[in-house]
C-alpha positions as CSV (number, residue, x, y, z in Angstrom):
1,X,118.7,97.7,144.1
2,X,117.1,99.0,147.6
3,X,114.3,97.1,148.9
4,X,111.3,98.7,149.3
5,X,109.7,95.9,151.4
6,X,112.4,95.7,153.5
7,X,112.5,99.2,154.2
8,X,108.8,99.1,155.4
9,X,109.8,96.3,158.0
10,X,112.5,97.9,159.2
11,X,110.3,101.1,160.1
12,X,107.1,99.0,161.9
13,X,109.8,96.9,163.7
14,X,111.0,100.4,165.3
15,X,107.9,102.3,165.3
16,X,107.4,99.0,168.0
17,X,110.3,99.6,169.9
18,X,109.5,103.2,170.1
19,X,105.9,103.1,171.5
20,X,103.9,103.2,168.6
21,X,100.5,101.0,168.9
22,X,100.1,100.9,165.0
23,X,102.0,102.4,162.3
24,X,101.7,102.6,158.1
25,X,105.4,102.8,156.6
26,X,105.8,103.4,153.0
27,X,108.8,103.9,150.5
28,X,109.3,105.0,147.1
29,X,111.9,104.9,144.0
30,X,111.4,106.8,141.1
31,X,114.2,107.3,138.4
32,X,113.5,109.8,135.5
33,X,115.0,111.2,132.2
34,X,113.6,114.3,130.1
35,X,114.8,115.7,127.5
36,X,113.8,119.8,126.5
37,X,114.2,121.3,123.1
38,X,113.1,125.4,122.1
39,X,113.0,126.2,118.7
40,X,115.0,123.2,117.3
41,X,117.6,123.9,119.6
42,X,118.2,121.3,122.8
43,X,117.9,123.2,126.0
44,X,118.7,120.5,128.5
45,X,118.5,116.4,129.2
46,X,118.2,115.6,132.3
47,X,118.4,112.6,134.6
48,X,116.4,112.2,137.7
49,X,116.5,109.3,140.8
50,X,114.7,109.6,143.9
51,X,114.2,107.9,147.4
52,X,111.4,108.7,149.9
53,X,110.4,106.8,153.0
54,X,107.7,107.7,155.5
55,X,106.3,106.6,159.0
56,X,102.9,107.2,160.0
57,X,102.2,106.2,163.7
58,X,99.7,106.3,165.9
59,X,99.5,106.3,169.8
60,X,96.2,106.0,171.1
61,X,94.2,108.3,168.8
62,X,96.5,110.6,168.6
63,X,99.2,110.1,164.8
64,X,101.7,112.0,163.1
65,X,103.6,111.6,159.7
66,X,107.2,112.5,159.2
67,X,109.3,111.3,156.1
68,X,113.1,111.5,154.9
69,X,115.4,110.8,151.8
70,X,117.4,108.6,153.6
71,X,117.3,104.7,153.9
72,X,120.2,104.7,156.4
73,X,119.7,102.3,159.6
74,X,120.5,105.7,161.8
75,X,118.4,107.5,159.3
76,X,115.3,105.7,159.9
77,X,115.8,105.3,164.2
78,X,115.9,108.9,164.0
79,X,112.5,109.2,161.6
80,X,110.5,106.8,163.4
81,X,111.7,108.5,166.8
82,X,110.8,111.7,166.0
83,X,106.9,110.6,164.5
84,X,106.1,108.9,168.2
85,X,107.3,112.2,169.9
86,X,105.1,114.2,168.0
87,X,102.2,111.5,167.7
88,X,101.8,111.5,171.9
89,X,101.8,115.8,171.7
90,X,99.3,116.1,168.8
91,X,95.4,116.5,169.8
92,X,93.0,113.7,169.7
93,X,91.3,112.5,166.6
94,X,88.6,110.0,167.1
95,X,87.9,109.2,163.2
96,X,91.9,108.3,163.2
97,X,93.2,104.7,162.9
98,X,94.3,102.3,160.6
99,X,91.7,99.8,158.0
100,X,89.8,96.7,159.8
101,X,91.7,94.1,159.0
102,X,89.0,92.2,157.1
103,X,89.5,94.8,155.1
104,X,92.8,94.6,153.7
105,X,94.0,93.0,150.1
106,X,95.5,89.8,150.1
107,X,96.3,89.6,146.2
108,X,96.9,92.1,143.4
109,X,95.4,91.8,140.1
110,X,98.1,92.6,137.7
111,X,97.5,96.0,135.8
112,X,100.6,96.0,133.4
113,X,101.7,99.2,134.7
114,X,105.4,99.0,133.8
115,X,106.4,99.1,130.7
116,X,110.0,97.1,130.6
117,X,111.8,99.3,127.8
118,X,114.0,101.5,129.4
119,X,114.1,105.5,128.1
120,X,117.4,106.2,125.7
121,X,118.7,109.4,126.3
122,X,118.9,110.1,122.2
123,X,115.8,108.8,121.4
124,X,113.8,111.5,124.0
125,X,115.9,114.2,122.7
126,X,114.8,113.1,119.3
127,X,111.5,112.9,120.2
128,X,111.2,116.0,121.7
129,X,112.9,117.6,118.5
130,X,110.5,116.0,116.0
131,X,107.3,117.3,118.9
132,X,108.9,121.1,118.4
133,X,109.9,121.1,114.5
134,X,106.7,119.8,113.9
135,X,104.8,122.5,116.1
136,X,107.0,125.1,114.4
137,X,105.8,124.0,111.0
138,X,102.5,125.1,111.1
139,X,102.1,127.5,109.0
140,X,101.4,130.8,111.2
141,X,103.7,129.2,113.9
142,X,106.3,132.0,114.8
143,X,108.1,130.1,117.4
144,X,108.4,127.1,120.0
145,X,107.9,128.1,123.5
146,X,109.4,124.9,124.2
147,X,109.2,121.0,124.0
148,X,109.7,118.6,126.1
149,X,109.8,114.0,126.0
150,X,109.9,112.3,129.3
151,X,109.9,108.9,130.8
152,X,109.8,107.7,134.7
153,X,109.8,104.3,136.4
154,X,108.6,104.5,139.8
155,X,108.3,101.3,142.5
156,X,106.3,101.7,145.8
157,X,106.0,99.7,148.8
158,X,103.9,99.8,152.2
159,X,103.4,97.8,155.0
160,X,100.9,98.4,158.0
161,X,101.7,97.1,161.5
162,X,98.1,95.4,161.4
163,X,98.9,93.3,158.4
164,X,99.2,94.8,155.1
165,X,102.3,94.4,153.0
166,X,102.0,95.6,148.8
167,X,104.0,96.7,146.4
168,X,103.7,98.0,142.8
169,X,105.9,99.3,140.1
170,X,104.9,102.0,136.8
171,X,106.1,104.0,134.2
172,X,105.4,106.5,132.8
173,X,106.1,108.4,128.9
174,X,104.7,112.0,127.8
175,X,105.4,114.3,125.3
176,X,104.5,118.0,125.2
177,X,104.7,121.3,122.9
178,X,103.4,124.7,123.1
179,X,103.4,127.1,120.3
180,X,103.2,130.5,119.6
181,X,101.2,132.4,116.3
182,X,101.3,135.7,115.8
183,X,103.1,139.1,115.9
184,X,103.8,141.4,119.0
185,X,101.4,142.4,121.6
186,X,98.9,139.8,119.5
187,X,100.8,137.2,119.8
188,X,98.5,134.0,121.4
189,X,99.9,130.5,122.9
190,X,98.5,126.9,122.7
191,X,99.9,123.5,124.0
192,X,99.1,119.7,123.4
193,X,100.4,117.2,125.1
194,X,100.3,113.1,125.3
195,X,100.8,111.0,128.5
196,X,100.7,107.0,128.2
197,X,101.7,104.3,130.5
198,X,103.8,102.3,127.6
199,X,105.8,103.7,124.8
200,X,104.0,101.7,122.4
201,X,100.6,103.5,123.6
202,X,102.0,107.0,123.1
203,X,100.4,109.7,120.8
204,X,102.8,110.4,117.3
205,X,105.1,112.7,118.2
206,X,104.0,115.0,114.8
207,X,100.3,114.7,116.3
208,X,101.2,116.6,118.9
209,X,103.8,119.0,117.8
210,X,100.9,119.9,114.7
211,X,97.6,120.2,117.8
212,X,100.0,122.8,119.4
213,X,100.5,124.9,116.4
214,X,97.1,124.6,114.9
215,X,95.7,125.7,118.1
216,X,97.5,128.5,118.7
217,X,96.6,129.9,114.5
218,X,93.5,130.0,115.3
219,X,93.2,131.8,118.6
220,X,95.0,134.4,116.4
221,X,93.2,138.0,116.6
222,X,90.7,137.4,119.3
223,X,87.3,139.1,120.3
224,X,85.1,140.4,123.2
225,X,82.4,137.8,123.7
226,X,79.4,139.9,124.0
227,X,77.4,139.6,127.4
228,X,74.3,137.3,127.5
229,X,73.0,133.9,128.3
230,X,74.0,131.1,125.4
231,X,74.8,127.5,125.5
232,X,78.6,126.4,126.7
233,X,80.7,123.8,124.7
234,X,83.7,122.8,126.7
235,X,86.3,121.3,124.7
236,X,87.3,117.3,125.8
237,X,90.0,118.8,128.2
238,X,88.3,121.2,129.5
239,X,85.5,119.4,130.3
240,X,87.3,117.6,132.6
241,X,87.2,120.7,135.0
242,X,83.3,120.8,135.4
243,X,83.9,116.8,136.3
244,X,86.4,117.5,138.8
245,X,84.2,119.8,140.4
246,X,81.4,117.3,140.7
247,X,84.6,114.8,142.2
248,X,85.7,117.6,144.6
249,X,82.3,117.8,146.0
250,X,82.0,113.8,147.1
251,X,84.9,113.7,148.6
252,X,84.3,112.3,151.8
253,X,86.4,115.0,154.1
254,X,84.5,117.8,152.1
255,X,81.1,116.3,152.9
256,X,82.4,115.1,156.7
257,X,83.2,118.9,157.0
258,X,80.2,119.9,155.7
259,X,81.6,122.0,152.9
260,X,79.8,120.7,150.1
261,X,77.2,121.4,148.1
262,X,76.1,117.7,147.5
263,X,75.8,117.5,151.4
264,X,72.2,116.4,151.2
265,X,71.9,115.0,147.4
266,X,72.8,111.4,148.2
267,X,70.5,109.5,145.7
268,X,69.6,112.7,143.8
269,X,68.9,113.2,140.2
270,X,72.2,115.3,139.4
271,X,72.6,114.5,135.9
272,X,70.3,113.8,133.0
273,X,69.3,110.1,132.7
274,X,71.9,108.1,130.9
275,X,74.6,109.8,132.2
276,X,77.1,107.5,134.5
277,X,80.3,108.2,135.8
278,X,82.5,105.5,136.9
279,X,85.9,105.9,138.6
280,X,88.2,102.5,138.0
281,X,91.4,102.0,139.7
282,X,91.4,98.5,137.9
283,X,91.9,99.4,134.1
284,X,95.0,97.6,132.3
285,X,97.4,100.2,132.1
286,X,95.2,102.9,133.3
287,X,97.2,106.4,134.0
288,X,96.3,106.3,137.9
289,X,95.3,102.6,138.2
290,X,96.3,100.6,141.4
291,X,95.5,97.3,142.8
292,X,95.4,98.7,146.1
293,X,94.8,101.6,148.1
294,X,96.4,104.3,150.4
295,X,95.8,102.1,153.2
296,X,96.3,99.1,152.1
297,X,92.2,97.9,150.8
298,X,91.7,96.2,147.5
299,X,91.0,98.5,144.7
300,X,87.8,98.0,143.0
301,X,85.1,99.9,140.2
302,X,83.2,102.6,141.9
303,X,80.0,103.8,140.1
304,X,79.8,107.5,141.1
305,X,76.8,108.3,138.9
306,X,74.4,106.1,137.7
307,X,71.7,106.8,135.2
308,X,72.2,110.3,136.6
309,X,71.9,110.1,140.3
310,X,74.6,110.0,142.8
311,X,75.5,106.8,144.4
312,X,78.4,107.3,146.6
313,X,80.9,109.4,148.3
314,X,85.0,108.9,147.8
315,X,86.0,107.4,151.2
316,X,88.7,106.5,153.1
317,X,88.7,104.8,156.0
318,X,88.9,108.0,158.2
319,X,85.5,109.5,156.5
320,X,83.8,106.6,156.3
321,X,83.9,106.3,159.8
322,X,82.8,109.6,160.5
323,X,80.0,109.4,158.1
324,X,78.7,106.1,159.5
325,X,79.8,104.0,156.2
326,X,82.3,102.2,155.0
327,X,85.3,103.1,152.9
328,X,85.2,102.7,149.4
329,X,89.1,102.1,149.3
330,X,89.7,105.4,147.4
331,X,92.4,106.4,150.1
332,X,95.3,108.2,148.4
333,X,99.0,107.1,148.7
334,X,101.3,109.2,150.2
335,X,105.2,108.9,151.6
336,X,104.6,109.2,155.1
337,X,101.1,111.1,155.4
338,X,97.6,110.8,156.3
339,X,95.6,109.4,154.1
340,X,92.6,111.4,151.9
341,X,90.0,110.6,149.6
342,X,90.6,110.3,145.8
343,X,90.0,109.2,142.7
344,X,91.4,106.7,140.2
345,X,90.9,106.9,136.5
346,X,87.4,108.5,136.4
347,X,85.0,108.2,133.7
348,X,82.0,110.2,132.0
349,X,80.6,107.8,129.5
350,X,80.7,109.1,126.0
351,X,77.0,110.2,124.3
352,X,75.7,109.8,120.5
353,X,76.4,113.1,118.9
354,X,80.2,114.3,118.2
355,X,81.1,118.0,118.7
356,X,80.9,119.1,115.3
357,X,77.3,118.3,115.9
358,X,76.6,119.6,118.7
359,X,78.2,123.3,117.1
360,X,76.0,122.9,114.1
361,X,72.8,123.4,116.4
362,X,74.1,126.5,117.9
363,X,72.8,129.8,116.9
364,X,74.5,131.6,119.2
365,X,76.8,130.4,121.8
366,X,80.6,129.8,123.1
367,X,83.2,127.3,122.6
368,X,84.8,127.0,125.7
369,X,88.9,126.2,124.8
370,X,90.9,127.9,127.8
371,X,89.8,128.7,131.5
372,X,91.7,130.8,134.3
373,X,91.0,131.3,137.8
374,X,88.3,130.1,139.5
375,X,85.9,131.0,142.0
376,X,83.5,128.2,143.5
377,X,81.5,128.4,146.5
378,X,81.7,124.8,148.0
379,X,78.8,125.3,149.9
380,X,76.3,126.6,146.9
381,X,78.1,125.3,144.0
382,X,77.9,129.2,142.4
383,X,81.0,128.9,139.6
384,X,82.3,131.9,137.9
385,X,85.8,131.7,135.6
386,X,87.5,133.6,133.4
387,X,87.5,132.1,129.9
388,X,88.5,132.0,126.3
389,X,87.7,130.4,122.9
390,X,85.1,130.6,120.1
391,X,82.3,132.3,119.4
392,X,79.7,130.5,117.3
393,X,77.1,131.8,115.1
394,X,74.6,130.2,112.7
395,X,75.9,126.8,113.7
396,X,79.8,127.8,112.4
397,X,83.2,129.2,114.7
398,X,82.8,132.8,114.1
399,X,85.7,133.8,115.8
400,X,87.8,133.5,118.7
401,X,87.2,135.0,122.1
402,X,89.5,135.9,124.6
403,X,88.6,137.9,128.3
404,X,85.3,136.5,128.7
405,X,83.6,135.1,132.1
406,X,81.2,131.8,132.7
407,X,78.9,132.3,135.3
408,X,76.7,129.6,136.5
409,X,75.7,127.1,139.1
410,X,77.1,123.1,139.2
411,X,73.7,121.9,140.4
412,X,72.3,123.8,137.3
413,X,75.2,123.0,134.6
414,X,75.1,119.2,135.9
415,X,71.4,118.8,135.5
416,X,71.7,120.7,131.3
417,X,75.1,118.6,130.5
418,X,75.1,116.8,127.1
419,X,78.2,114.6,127.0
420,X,79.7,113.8,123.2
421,X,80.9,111.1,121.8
422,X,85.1,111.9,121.7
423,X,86.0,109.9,124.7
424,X,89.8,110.6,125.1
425,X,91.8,107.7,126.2
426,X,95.2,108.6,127.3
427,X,94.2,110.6,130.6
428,X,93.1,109.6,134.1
429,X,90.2,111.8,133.8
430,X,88.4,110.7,130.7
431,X,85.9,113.1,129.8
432,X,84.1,113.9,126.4
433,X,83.2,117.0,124.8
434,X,79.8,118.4,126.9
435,X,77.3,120.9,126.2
436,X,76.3,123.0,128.9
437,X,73.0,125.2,129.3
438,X,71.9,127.9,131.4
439,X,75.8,129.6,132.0
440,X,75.9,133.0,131.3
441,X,78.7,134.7,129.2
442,X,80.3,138.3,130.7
443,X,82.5,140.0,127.6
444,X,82.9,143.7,126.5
């Protein structure tokens, strides 16, 4: 089996010989198997293996990234070669550079990332069969627009030329299914879908196959939603939307750039009391944990939001220094590219009343199921998509809705947002049911 480790060595010890004065190597490995079924039928299993490595030098303040398939010694010369060339042409950037070296992680928690059981070719086409003839069971159900099991196992390495070396291995299992209901030119689609780190942690395979199909019944002979201002209910996943939003907005290159509208809310009340977000790179067998960082800092908890008010941007070592501060180790990992701020598994802590209760307090207003398109103004946080679901009446689903547009503010919908209490647990971004006032609803 390559080493990844080894690889990394082998790219500082040239980006040395070549001129570099500090460089970040990184390699990758990721093997994969997925099998894809269509109304019972198997359409394709498939086998996967990849190898990436990257350089990313700097000279001065001036870096560049370049990255290949290739391990080869001649491979890598030429790679590592071709970054410093580029690196002493590109302009200037004074926030550039890699982490203090006080900075850096010098041991790694273990996260039980990596499940050990290796995927079966048979089984995943099973699996994936069971997912579609469970979707196509429904009653309603008219077809399978496919179904698909997968499994990966990837290993990383980097190494930086001021000190770092890390590596981690994961896996990775998911199923999916999306289903069709209906006849013709009304004829609607729905999916569901379960991701886990182990196989043991995975949703039922029937769980998922039945969501699909029950979801798309229902959407069955949709509506106009009429036109007026009512409260919002977006469902658990698409709730996490109006929380990537809020993420998008602290991320410390936005805000550096000046393209955000939380430029000037540091410390501000941006969500009712109670309301914390927390992003944790640290949870056992999170979906995007990691004990360590794009750039090599130890990964730790990160309250975003704290009894409602901000407390931090996302930064990496690049922003931080151009906002005065210091990183927050939230650099993102990439084969042979700069660095950027991001998040880990990101929290919105669950509230007291489930979403069946929060409907049966509605007199009027939308269930939010489906979004498409978007149009945000980073600057004012102004937010209008297209959108489809429910109509709700008298504290009921009245009927389903299809064409319809939100329009709203993020400073507005953060400061009304009600979370629920159905906390998923199988995504990165884990984010409840929320109720949302003060949108406004465009229909017929």
């Amino acid at each position: 089996m390559t080493n990844l480790t080894d690889i990394c060595a082998q790219l500082l010890d040239l980006s040395r010989k070549s001129g570099a004065d500090h460089a970040s190597a990184s390699a990758a490995m990721t093997e994969g198997l997925e099998a894809s079924v269509r109304d019972r039928a198997v359409e394709e299993i498939g086998r996967s293996e990849t190898l990436d490595v990257g350089i990313r030098v700097l000279v001065g303040q001036k870096q560049a990234c370049v990255s290949a398939s290739s391990h080869k010694p001649d491979a890598l010369a030429e790679m590592v070669g071709r970054a410093v060339a580029m690196a002493r042409e590109a302009p200037e950037d004074e926030w550039s550079g890699l982490a203090d070296p006080a900075q850096l992680a010098d041991s790694f928690p273990d996260l039980d990332l990596c499940d050990p059981q290796d995927a079966d070719p048979d089984a995943l086409r099973d699996a994936a069969l069971a997912v579609d003839a469970a979707a196509l069971g429904v009653d309603g159900v008219e077809k399978s627009e496919g179904a698909t099991a997968n499994w990966r196992r990837s290993a990383v390495a980097m190494a930086t030329s001021n000190g770092f070396e890390g590596a981690r291995k994961g896996s990775f299992w998911s199923v999916s299914c999306s289903a069709i209901a209906g006849e013709g030119l009304g004829m609607e689609r729905d999916y569901a879908f379960g991701t886990s780190r182990w196989h043991e942690d995975l949703r039922d395979t029937a769980e998922v196959g039945i969501e699909a199909g029950e979801r798309a019944i229902r959407r069955i002979n949709p509506r106009k939603a009429p036109t007026k201002n009512v409260p919002l209910i977006f469902e658990q996943r698409l709730a996490t939307s109006i929380v990537g939003h809020f993420l998008s907005a602290i991320n410390g290159a936005a805000v550096a750039r000046g393209s955000s509208y939380l430029i000037d809310k540091m410390g501000a009340q941006l969500f009712p009391k109670g309301v914390s977000i927390i992003d944790d790179p640290l949870r056992v067998r999170g979906i995007a944990s990691r004990p360590f960082d794009g750039e090599g800092l130890a990964s730790a908890p990160l309250t975003l939001i704290e009894d409602g008010v901000l407390q931090t941007w996302l930064l990496d070592c690049a922003s931080a220094r151009q906002l005065g501060l210091v990183s927050t180790a939230s650099a993102s990992f990439g084969i042979g590219s700069v660095p950027r701020p991001t998040t880990s598994n990101v929290t919105l802590a669950a509230g007291e009343r489930s979403p069946e209760a929060m409907i049966a307090d509605i007199k009027d207003g939308f269930l939010v199921t489906e979004m498409l398109g978007a149009s945000i103004n980073a600057n004012t946080g102004d937010y209008s998509r297209g959108a489809s679901g429910f109509w709700i009446e008298n504290g009921e689903i009245a009927y389903p809705v299809t064409e319809a547009t939100v329009v709203g503010n993020l400073l507005e919908m953060f400061a009304n947002l009600e979370a629920a209490n159905d906390l998923p647990t199988d995504k990165a971004l884990r984010v409840p049911t929320m109720l949302i006032e003060g949108c406004s609803v465009a229909g017929a």
